[in-house]
C-alpha positions as CSV (number, residue, x, y, z in Angstrom):
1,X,17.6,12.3,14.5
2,X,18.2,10.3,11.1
3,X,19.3,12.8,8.2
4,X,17.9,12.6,4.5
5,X,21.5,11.0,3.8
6,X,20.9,8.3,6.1
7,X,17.1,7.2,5.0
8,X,18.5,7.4,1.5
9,X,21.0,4.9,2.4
10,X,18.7,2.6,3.9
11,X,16.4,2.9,0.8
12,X,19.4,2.3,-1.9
13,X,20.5,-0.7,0.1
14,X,16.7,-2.2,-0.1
15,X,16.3,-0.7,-4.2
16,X,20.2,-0.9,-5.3
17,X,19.4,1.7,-8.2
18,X,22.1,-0.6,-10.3
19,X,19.3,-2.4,-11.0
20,X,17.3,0.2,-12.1
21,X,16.8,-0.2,-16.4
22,X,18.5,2.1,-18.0
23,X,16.5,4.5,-19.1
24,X,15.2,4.7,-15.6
25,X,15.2,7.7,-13.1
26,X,15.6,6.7,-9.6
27,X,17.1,8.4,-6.5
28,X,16.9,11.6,-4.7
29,X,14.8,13.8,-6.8
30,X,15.3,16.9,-4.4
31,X,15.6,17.3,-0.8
32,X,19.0,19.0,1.3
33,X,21.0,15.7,2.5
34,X,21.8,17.0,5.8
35,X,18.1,18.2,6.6
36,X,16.7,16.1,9.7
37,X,14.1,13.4,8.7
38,X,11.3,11.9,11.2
39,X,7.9,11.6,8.8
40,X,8.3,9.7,5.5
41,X,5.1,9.3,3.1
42,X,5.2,6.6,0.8
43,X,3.1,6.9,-2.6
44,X,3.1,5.5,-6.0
45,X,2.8,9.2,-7.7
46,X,4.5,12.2,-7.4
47,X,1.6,14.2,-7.9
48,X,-0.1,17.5,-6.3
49,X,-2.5,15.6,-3.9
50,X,0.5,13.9,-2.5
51,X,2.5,16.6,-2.0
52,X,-0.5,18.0,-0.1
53,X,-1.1,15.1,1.3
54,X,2.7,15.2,2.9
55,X,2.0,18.9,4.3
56,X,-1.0,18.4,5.9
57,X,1.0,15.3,7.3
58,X,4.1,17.0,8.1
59,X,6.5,14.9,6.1
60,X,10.0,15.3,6.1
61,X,10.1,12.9,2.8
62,X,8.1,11.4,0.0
63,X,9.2,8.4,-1.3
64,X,7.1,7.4,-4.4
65,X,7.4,4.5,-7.1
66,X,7.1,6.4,-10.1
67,X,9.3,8.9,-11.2
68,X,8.6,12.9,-11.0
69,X,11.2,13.6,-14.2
70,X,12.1,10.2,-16.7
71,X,13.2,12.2,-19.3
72,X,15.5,15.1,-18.6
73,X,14.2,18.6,-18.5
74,X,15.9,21.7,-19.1
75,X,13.5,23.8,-16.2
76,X,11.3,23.5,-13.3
77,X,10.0,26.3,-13.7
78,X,6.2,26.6,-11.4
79,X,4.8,26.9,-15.3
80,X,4.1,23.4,-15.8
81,X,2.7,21.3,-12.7
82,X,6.1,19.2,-12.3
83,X,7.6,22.5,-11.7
84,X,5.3,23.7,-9.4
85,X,5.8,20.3,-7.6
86,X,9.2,21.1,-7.3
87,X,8.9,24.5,-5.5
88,X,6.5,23.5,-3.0
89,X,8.0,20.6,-1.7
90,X,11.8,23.2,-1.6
91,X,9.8,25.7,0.0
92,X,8.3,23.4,3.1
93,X,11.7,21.5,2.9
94,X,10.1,17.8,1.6
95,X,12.0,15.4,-0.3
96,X,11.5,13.2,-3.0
97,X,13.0,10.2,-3.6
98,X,11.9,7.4,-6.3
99,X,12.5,3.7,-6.7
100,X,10.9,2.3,-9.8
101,X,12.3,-0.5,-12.2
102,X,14.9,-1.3,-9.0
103,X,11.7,-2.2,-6.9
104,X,10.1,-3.4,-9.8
105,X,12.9,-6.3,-9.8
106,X,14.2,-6.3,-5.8
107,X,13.2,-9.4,-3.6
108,X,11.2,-8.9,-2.4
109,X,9.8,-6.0,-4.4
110,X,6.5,-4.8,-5.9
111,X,5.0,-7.9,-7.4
112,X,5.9,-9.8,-4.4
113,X,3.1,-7.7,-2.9
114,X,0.6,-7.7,-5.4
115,X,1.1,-11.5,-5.1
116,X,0.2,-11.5,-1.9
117,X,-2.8,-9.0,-2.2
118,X,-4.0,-11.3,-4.3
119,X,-4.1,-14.2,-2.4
120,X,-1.1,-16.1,-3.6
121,X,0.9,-18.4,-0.6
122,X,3.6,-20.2,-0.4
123,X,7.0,-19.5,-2.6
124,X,7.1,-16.7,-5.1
125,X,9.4,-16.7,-8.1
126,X,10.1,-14.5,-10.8
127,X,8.5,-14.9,-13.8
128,X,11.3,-13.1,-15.8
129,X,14.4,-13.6,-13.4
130,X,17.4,-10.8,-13.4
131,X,20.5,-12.3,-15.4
132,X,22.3,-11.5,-12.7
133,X,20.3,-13.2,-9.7
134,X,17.8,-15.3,-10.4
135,X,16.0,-14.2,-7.0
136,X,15.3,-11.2,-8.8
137,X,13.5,-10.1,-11.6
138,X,10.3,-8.9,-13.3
139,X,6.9,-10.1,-12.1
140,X,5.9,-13.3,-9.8
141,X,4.6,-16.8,-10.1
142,X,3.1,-18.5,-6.9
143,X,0.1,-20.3,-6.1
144,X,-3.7,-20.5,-4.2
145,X,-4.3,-22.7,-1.6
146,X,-6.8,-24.4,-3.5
147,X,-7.9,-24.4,-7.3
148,X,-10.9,-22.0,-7.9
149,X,-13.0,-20.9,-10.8
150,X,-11.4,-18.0,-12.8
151,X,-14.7,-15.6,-11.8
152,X,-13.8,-15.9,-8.1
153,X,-10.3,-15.5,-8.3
154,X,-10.9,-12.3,-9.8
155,X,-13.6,-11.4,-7.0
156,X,-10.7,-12.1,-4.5
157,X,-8.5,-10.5,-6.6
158,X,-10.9,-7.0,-6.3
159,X,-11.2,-6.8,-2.3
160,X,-7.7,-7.6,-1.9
161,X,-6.8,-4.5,-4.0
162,X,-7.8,-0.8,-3.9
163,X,-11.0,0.3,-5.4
164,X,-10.4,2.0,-8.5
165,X,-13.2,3.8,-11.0
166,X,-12.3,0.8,-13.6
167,X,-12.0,-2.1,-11.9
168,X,-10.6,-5.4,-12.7
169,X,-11.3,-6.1,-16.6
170,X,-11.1,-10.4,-17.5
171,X,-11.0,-12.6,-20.3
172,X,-11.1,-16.3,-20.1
173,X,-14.1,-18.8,-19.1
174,X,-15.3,-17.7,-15.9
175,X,-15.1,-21.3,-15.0
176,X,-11.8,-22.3,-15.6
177,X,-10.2,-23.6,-12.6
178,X,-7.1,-21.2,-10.9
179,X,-4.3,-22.3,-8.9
180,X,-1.2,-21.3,-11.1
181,X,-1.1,-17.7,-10.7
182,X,1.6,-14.9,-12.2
183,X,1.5,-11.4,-11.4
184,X,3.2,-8.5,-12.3
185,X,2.7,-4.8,-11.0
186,X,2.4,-1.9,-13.8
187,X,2.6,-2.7,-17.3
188,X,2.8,-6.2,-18.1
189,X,2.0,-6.6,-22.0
190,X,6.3,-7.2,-22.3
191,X,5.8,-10.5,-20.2
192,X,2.6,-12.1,-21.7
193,X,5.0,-14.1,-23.1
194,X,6.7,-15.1,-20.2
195,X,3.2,-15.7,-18.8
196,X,2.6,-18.6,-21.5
197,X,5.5,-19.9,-21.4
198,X,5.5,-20.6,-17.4
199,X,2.2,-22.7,-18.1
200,X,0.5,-20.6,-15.5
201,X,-3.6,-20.4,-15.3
202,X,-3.9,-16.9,-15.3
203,X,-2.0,-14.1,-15.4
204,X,-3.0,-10.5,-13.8
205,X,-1.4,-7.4,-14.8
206,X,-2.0,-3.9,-15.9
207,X,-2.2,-1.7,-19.1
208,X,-2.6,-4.3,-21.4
209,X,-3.5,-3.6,-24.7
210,X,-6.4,-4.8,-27.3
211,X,-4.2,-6.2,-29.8
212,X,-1.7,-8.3,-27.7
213,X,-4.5,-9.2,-25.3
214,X,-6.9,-10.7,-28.1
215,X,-4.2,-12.7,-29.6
216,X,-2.9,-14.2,-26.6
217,X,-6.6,-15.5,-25.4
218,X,-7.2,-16.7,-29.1
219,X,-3.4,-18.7,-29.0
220,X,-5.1,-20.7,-26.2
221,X,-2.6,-18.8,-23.1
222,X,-3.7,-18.4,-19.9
223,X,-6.5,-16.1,-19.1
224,X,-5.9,-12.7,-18.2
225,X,-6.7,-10.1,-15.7
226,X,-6.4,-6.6,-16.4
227,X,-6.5,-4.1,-13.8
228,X,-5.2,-0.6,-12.9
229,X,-1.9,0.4,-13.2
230,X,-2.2,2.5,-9.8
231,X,-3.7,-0.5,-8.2
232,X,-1.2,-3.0,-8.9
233,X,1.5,-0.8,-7.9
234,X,-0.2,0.6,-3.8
235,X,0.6,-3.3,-2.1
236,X,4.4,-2.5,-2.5
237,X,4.2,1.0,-0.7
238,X,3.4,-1.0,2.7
239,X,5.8,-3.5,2.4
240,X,8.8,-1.4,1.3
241,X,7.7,1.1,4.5
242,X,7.9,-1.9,6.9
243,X,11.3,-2.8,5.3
244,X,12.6,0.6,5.8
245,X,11.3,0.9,9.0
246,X,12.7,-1.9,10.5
247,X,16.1,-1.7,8.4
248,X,16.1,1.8,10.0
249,X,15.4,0.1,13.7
250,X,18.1,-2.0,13.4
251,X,20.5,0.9,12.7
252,X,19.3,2.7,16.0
253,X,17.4,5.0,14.1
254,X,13.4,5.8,14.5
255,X,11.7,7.0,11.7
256,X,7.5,7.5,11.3
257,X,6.4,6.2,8.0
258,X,2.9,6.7,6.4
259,X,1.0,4.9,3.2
260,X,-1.1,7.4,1.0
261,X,-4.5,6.5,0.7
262,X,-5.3,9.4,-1.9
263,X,-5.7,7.4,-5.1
264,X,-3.7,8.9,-8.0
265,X,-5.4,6.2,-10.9
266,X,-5.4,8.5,-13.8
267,X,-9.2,7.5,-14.5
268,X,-11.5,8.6,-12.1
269,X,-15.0,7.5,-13.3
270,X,-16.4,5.6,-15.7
271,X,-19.8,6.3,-18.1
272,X,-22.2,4.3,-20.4
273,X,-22.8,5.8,-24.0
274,X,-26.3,6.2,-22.9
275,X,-25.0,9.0,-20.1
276,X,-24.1,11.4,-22.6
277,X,-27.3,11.2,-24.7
């Protein structure tokens, strides 16, 4: 039976936190090293319905992408709902390990996936490589197998990721032909630059703001796709439990992994003016 020590291993040598940014927090967030592991949930949130989730389940481990603690603390106390995270996954003897930025930038890592939820083929490459290794780095740039209109590369861009209460928000002509394509899960208003620059014909992302968004459209850059942060983020959980997985089978050791379904999108509806009239 595989020990905590051992799956962390195997996930360090896939997410090498020295390539976590600095600010970053990534690791082993709790959970005894010696303690036997057979069930590992993977998630994007460290959250309450996960950690149910992983009961009900019977997970030995919850890997998520985000972070439960980025900036230090000086308690977990159960008076605050990161606290109380804490204390139930010690009490039913669940870990919690993160990899964030370092899967942000591995290769293959999270916009790899997204990529390829989207229906990107072929080659991928960074759209802002790692100094280091230009393998790695933030976001992707790939390509469709065949140019279409900007309206129905956002369509495909919908069913191929989860449902979420927002949806996929677009600006550029809804004709504009799409076959350059850069991606990058989370946040992605640091690389609209990035985006221009690579001469791509759209560029789909999350969290991006009014201000930055506006002036990039009216600068002439590619069009954009804006889309939920949770969304862009759930392809990778998949693909980094296969790689663990199979890492782990090559090692002799047999581990039962699991992709949350519970979506953990901070907004959870949506409403016309008119509804609260």
């Amino acid at each position: 039976m595989p020990t905590l020590a051992d799956v962390v291993q195997e996930l360090e040598s896939l997410y090498d936190p020295r390539w976590a940014e600095s600010w970053d927090a990534v690791g082993l967030v709790c959970g005894d090293p010696s303690a036997e592991v057979r069930k590992i949930l993977f998630a994007v949130d460290p959250v309450a319905a996960v950690a149910d989730e992983a009961l009900d389940w019977g997970a030995d481990l919850i890997v998520t992408h985000h972070p439960l603690y980025l900036r230090g603390t000086t308690s977990v106390a159960a008076t605050t709902f990161k606290g109380r995270l804490v204390h139930t996954l010690i009490k039913n003897d669940v870990g919690l390990f993160t990899a964030h930025t370092n899967a942000d930038v591995a290769d293959p890592g999270v916009s790899d996936a997204l990529a390829r939820a989207v229906g990107l083929t072929g080659p991928l490459v960074p759209l802002q490589p790692a100094a280091d290794d230009p393998r790695r780095g933030l976001g992707r740039i790939g390509s469709l197998p065949e140019p279409v209109p900007l309206a129905e590369f956002a369509r495909r861009a919908a069913d191929g990721l989860p449902a979420t209460a927002g949806g996929l928000r677009v600006a550029g002509d809804p004709d504009r032909p799409i076959r350059r394509v850069a991606v990058s899960g989370g946040a992605g208003d640091s690389l609209l630059g990035a985006a221009r620059a690579a001469g791509v014909d759209v560029f789909l992302t999350a969290d991006l703001r009014h201000h930055p968004a506006s002036e990039f459209v009216e600068a002439g850059g590619p069009a954009l796709i804006d889309a939920a942060h949770w969304a862009t983020e759930w392809p990778w959980l998949a693909d980094a439990a296969r790689r663990l997985t199979s890492a782990s089978a090559a090692r002799g050791i047999t581990v039962e992994t699991r992709v949350s379904e519970t979506v953990t999108d901070a907004w959870n509806t949506t409403a016309k003016c008119e509804d609260f009239t």
